[in-house]
C-alpha positions as a Markdown table, in Angstrom:
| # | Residue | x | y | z |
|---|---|---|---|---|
| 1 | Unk | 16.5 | -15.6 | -23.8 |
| 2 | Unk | 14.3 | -13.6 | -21.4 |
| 3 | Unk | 15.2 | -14.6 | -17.8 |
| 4 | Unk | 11.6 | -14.4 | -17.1 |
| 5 | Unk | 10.6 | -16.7 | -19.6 |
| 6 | Unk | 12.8 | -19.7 | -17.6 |
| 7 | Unk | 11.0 | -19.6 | -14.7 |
| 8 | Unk | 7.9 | -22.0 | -14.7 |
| 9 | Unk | 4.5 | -20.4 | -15.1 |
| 10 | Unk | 3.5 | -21.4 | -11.1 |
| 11 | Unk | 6.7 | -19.4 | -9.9 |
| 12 | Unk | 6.2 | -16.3 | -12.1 |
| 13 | Unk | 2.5 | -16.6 | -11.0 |
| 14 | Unk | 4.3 | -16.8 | -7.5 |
| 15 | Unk | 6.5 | -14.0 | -7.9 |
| 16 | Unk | 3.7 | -11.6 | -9.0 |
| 17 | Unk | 1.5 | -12.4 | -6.4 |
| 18 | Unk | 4.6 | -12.1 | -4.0 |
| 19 | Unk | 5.4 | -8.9 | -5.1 |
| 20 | Unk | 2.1 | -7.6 | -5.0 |
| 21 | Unk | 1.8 | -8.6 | -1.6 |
| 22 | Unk | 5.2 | -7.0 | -0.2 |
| 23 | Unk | 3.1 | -3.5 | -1.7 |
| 24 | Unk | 0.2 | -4.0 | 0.5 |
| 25 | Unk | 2.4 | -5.0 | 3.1 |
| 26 | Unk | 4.2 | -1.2 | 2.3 |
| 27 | Unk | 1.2 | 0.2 | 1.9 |
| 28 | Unk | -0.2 | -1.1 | 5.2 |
| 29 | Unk | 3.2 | -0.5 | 7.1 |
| 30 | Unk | 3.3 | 3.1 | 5.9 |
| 31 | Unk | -0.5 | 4.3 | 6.6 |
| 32 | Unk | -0.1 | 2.8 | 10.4 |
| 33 | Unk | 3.3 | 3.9 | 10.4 |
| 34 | Unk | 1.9 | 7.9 | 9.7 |
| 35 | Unk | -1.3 | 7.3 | 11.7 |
| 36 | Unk | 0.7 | 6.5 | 14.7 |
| 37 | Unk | 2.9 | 9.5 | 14.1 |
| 38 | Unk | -0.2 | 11.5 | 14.0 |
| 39 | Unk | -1.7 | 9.9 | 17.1 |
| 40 | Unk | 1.7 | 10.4 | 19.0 |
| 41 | Unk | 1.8 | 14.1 | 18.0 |
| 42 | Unk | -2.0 | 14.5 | 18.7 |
| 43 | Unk | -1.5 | 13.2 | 22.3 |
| 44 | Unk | 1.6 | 15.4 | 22.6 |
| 45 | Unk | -0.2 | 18.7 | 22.0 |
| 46 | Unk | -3.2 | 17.6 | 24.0 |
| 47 | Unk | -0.5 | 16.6 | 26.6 |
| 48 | Unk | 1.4 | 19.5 | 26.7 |
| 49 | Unk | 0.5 | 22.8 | 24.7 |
| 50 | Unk | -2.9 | 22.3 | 25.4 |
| 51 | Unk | -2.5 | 21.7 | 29.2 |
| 52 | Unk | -0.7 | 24.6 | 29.0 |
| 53 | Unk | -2.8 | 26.6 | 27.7 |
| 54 | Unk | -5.9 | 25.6 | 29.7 |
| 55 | Unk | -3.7 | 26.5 | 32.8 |
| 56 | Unk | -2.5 | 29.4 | 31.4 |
| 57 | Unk | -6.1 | 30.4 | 30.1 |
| 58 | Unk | -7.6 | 30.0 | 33.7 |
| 59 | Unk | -5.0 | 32.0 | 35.4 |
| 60 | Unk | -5.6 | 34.7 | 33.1 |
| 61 | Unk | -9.3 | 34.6 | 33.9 |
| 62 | Unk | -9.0 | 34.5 | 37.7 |
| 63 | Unk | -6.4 | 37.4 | 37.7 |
| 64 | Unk | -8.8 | 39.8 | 35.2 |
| 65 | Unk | -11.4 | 39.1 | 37.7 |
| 66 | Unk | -9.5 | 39.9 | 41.1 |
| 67 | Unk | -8.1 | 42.9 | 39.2 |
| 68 | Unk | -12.4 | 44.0 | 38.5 |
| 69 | Unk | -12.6 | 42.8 | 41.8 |
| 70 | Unk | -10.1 | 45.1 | 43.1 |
| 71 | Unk | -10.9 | 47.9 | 40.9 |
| 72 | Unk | -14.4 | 48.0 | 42.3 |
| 73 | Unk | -13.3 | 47.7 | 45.8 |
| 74 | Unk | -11.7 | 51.3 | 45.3 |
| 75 | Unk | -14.7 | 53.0 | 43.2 |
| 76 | Unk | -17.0 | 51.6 | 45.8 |
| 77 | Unk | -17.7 | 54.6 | 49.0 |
| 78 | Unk | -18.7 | 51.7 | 50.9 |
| 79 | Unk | -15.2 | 50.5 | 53.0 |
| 80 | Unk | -16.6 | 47.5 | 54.3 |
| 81 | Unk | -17.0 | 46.5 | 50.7 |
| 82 | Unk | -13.3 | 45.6 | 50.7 |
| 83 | Unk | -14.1 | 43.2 | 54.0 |
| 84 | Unk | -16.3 | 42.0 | 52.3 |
| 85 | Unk | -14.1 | 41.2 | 49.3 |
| 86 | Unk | -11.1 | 40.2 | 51.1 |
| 87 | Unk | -12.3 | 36.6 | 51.2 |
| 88 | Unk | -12.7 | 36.3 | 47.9 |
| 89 | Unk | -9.0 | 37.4 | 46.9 |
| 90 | Unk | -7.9 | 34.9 | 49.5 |
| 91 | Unk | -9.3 | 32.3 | 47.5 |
| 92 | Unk | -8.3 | 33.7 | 44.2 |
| 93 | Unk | -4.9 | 33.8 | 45.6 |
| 94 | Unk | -4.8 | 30.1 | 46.3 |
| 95 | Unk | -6.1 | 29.1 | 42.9 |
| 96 | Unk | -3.8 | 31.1 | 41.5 |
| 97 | Unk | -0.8 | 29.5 | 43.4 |
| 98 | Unk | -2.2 | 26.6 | 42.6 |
| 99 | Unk | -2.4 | 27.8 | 38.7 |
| 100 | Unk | 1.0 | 28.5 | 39.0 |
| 101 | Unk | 2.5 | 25.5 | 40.5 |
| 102 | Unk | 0.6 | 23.4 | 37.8 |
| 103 | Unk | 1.5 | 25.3 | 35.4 |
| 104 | Unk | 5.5 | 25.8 | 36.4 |
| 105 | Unk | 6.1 | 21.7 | 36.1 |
| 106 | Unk | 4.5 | 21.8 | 32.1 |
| 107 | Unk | 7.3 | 24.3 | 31.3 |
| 108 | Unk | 10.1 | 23.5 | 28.3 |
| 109 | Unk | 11.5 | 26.0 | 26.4 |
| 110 | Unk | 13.9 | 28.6 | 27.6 |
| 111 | Unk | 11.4 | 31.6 | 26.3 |
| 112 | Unk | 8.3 | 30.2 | 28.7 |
| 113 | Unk | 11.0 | 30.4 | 31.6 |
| 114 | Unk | 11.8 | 33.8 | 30.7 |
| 115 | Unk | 8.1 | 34.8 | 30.6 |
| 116 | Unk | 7.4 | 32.8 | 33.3 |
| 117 | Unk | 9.8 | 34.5 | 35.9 |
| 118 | Unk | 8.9 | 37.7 | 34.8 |
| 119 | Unk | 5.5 | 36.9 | 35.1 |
| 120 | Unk | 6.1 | 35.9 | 38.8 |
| 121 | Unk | 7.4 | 39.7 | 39.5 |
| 122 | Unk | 4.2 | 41.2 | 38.3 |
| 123 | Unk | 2.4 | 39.0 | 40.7 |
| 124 | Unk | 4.6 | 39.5 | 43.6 |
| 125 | Unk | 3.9 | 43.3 | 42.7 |
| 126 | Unk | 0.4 | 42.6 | 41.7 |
| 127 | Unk | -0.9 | 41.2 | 45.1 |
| 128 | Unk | 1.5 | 43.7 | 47.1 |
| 129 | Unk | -0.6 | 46.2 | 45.4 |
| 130 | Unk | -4.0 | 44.7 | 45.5 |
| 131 | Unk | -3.3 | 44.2 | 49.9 |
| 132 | Unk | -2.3 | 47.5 | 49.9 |
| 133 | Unk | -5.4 | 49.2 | 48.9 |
| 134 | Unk | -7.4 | 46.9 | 50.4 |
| 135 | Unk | -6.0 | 47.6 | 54.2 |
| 136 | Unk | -6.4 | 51.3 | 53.5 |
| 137 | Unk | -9.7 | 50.8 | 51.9 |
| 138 | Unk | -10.8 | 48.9 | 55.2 |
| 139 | Unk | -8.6 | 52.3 | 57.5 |
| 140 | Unk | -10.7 | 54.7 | 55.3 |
| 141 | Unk | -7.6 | 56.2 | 53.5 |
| 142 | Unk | -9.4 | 57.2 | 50.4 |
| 143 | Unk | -6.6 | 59.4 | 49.0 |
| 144 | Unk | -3.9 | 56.9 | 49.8 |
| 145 | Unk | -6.0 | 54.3 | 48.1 |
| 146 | Unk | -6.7 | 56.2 | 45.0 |
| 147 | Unk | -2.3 | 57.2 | 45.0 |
| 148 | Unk | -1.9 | 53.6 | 45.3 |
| 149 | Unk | -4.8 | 52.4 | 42.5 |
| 150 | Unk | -3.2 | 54.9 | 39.9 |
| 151 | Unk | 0.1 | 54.3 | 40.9 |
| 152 | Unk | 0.9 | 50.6 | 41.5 |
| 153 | Unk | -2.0 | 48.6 | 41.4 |
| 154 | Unk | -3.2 | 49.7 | 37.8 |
| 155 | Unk | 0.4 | 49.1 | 35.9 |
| 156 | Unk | 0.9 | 46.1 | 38.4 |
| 157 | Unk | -2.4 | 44.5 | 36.9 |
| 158 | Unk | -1.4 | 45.4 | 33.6 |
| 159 | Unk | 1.5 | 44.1 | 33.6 |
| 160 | Unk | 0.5 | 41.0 | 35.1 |
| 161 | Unk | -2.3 | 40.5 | 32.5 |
| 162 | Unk | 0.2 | 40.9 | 29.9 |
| 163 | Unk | 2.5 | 38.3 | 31.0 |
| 164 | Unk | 0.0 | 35.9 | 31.1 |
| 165 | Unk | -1.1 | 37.0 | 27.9 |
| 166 | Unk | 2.2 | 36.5 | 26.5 |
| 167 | Unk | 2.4 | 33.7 | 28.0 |
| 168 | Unk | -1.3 | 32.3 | 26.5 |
| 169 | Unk | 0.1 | 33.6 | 23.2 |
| 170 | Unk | 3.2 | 31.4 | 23.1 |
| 171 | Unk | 0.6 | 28.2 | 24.4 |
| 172 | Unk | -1.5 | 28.9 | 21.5 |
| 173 | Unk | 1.5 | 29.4 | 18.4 |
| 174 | Unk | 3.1 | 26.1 | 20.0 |
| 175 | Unk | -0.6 | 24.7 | 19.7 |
| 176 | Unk | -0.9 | 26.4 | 15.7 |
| 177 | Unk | 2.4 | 24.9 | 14.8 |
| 178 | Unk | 1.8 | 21.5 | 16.3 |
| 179 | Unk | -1.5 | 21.2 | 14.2 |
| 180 | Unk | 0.4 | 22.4 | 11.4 |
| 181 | Unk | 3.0 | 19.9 | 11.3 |
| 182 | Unk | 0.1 | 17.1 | 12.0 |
| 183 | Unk | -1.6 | 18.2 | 8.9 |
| 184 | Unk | 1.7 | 18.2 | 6.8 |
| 185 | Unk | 2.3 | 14.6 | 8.4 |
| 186 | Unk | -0.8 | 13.9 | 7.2 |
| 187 | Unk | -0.3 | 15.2 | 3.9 |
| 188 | Unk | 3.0 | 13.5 | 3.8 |
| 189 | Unk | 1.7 | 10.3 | 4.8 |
| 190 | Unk | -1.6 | 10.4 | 2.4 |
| 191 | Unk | 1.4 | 11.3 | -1.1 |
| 192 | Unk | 3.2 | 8.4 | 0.3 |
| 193 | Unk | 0.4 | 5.8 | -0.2 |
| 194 | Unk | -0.6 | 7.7 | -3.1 |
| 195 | Unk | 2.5 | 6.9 | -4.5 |
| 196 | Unk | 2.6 | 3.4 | -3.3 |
| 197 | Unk | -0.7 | 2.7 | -4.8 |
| 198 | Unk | 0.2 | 4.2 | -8.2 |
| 199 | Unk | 3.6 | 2.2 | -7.9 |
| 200 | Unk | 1.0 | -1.1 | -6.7 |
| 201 | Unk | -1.3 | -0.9 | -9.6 |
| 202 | Unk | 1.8 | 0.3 | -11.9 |
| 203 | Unk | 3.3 | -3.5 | -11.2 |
| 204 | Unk | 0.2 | -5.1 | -11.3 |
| 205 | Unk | -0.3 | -3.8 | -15.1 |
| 206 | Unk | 3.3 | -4.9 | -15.3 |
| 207 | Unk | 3.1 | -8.3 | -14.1 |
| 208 | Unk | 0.0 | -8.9 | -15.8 |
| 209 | Unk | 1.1 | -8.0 | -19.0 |
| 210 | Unk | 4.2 | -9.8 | -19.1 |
| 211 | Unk | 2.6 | -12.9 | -17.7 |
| 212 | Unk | 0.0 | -12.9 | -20.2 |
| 213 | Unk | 2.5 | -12.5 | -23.0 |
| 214 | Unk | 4.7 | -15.1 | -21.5 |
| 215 | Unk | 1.5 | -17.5 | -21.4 |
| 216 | Unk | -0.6 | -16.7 | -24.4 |
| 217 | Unk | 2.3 | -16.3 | -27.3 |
| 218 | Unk | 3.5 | -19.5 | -27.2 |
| 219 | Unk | 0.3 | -21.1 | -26.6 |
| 220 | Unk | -0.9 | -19.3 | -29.8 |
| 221 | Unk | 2.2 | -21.4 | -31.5 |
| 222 | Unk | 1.2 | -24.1 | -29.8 |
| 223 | Unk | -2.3 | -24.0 | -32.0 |
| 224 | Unk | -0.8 | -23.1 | -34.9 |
| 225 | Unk | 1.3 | -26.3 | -34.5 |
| 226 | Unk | -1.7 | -28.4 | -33.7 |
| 227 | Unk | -3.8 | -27.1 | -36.6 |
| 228 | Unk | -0.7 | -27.8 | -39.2 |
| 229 | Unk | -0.6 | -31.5 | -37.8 |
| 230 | Unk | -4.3 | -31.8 | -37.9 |
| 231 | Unk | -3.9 | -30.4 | -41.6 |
| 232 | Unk | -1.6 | -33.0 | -42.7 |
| 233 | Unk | 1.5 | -30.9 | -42.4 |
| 234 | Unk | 4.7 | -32.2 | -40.6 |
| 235 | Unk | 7.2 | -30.3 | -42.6 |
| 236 | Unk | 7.6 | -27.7 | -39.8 |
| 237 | Unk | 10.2 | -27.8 | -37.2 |
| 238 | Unk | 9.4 | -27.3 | -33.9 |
| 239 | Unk | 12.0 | -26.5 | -31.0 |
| 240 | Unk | 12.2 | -23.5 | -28.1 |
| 241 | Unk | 14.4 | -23.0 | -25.4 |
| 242 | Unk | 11.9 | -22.5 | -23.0 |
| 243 | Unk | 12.1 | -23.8 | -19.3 |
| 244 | Unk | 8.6 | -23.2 | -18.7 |
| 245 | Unk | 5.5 | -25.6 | -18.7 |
| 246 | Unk | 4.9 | -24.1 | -22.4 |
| 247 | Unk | 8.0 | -24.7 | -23.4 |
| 248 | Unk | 7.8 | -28.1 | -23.1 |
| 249 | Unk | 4.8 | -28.5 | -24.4 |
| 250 | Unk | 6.4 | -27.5 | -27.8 |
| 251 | Unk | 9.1 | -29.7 | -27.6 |
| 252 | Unk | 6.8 | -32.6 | -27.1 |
| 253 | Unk | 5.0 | -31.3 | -30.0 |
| 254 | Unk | 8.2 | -31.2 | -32.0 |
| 255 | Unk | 8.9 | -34.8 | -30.8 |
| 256 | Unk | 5.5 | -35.9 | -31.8 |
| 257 | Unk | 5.6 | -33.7 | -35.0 |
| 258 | Unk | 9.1 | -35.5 | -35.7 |
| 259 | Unk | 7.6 | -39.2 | -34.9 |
| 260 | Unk | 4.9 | -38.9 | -37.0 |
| 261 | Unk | 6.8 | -38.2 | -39.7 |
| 262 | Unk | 9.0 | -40.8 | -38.7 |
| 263 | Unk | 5.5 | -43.2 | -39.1 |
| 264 | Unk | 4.7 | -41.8 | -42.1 |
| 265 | Unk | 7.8 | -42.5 | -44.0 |
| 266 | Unk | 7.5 | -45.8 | -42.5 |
| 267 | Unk | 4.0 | -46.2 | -43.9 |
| 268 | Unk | 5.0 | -45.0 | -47.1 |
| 269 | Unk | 8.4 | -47.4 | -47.9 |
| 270 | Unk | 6.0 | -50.3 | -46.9 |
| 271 | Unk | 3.3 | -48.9 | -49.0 |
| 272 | Unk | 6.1 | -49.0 | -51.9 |
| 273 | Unk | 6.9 | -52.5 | -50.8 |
| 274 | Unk | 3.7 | -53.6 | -50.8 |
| 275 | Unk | 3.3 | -52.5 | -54.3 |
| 276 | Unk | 6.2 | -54.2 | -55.6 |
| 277 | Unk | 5.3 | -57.3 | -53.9 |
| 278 | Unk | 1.9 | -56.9 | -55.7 |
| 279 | Unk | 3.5 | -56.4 | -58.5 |
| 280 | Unk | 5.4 | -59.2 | -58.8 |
| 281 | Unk | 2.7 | -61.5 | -57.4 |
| 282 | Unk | 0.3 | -60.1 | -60.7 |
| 283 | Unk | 3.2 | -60.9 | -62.9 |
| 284 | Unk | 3.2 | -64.5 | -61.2 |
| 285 | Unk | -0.3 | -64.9 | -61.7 |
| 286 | Unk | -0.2 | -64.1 | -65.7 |
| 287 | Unk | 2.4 | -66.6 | -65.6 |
| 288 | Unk | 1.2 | -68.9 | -63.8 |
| 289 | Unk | -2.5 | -68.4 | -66.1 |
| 290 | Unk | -0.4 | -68.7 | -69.3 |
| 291 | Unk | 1.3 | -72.0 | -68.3 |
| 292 | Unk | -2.4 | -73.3 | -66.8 |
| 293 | Unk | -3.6 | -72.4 | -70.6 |
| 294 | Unk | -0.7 | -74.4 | -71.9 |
| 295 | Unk | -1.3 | -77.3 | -70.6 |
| 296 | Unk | -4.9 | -77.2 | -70.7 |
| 297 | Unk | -3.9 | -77.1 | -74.6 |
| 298 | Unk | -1.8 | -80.0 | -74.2 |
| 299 | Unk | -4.5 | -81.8 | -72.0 |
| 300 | Unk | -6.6 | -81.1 | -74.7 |
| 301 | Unk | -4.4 | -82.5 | -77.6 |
| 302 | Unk | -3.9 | -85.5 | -75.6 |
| 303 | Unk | -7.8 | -86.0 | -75.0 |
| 304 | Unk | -7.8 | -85.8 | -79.2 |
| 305 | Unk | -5.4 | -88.4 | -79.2 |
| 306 | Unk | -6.9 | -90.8 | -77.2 |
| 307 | Unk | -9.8 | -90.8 | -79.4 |
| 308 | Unk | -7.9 | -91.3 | -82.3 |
| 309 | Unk | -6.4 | -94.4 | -80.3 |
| 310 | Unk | -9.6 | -95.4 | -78.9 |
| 311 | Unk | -11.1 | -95.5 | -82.2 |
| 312 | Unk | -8.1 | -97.2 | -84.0 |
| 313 | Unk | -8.5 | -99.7 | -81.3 |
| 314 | Unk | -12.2 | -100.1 | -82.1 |
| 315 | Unk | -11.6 | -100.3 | -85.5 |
C-alpha cells in the first residue's frame, strides 16, 4: 500500500501545505538573497570604481585646462599675460595635489599603481615644464620659451594627459565589468526563481492531484457502497487497509454492511419460525373446529334423546 495513503487526510493536507510553504520560503530567501548581492555590488562600484573615476575624470579636466592655459601663455606677445596666469596654475596645482592624494588612497590593483606612478613622473615633468616657460615668459625669453614649449612642455603635457587617460580608461572597464557581472547576477538570480516557481507550481499540481485522488476514489466507493445497501444489496464485502479518515469510513461500512446482514438473517429464521408456529396453530384450530363440530353433534343427539325421554315420560 501507498505510504501516502496511511497518513490521515489533515496531515497530508499538512504536508502539502508545508511543503508549499518551505518554496515560498526559497523563493523569498533567494530573491533577497540576489537583491542584496546586487545592492552590495551596486554600492561597491559606486564606492569605488566610480569614485575613482570622478577623481580621475576631474584631474584630467583641470590638467587639459592648465596645459590650454599654458599653451596660451606662450602664443600670447603680451608677457604679463603669464603674471597674470600664474595664479591660476597655483591653484590648479593645489587641486590637483589634492586630486591626487584623493585619488592615491582609492587605489587596488597592481596595474593602477603602475599607472599611477608613472603618472606621477609626467606631472613632476609636467609642472617643471609649465614653471619653466612661465619664468621666461615673465624675463621676455621668447626663443627660450618656444625651445622649451616644443621641447618639454608639449610631450610633458602629453604624456600626462595620457596617463590620466589610461588611467580613466581602466576606472571606466572596472566600471563596464562591474555592471556586467550585476546584470548576470541579476539574470542569475531572476532563472533561479524562475525555476523555483516552475518547481512551486510543479508540486502544487503534484500535491493536488494526489490528494484529490487519495480523497475522491475511495469516497466514490464509499457511494457505490451506500447506494448497494440502499438497493437492498449486502452481498458485497467491504474491507481496505487504509489508515486514513476514508479508510475507516469503509470499514465501518463493511461492519454495518456485515450487521445488517447479520439482522437480516435474523429477521428471516424468525420469519420461518413464525410461519411454522402459524402453521401449527391453523392445524390446531381445524382440530380444535372438528372436535367443537363433534360434540356439537353429540350435544345434538343427546338434545334428541331427551325428547324422546321427555315424551316417554309424558306418555
Amino acid at each position: 500500500m501507498n505510504v501516502f495513503q496511511r497518513l490521515r487526510i489533515g496531515a497530508r493536507l499538512a504536508l502539502a501545505f508545508a511543503a508549499l510553504i518551505f518554496m515560498m520560503v526559497a523563493m523569498l530567501v533567494v530573491g533577497v538573497w540576489r537583491l542584496q548581492d546586487i545592492a552590495s555590488q551596486t554600492h561597491q562600484m559606486m564606492e569605488r570604481p566610480l569614485a575613482k573615476e570622478r577623481l580621475v575624470s576631474d584631474w584630467y579636466r583641470t590638467i587639459h585646462t592648465s596645459v590650454r592655459r599654458t599653451t596660451a601663455v606662450v602664443k600670447s606677445a603680451d608677457p604679463a599675460l603669464a603674471t597674470f596666469f600664474a595664479e591660476e596654475n597655483q591653484a590648479a596645482s593645489k587641486v590637483s595635489s589634492q586630486q591626487q592624494k584623493d585619488l592615491e588612497g582609492l587605489l587596488e590593483t597592481a596595474e593602477e599603481q603602475a599607472v599611477f606612478k608613472q603618472l606621477l613622473v609626467h606631472r613632476i615633468a609636467y609642472v617643471k615644464a609649465r614653471d619653466a616657460i612661465t619664468a621666461s615668459k615673465t624675463a621676455g625669453q621668447a626663443e627660450e620659451v618656444e625651445r622649451l614649449f616644443r621641447q618639454d612642455f608639449q610631450p610633458a603635457g602629453a604624456n600626462y594627459l595620457a596617463s590620466l587617460q589610461t588611467l580613466l580608461d581602466q576606472q571606466r572597464r572596472a566600471i563596464d565589468q562591474t555592471a556586467v557581472l550585476i546584470e548576470d547576477n541579476n539574470r542569475s538570480g531572476r532563472n533561479q526563481m524562475l525555476v523555483l516557481g516552475g518547481l512551486a507550481v510543479v508540486l502544487a499540481l503534484t500535491m493536488a492531484v494526489l490528494i484529490t485522488r487519495s480523497i475522491t476514489q475511495p469516497l466514490s466507493q464509499a457511494v457505490e457502497v451506500a447506494h448497494l445497501v440502499a438497493a437492498g444489496d449486502l452481498r458485497r464485502q467491504i474491507s481496505s487497509e487504509r489508515d486514513d479518515e476514508v479508510g475507516q469510513l469503509l470499514n465501518a461500512l463493511g461492519t454495518m454492511n456485515e450487521r445488517l446482514r447479520d439482522i437480516v438473517n435474523q429477521v428471516r429464521q424468525g420469519t420461518h419460525a413464525m410461519l411454522h408456529a402459524s402453521s401449527e396453530i391453523a392445524q390446531g384450530n381445524l382440530d380444535l373446529s372438528g372436535r367443537t363440530e363433534s360434540q356439537a353433534s353429540a350435544l345434538e343427539q343427546t338434545a334428541a334423546s331427551m325428547e324422546e325421554i321427555t315424551s316417554t315420560v309424558r306418555q
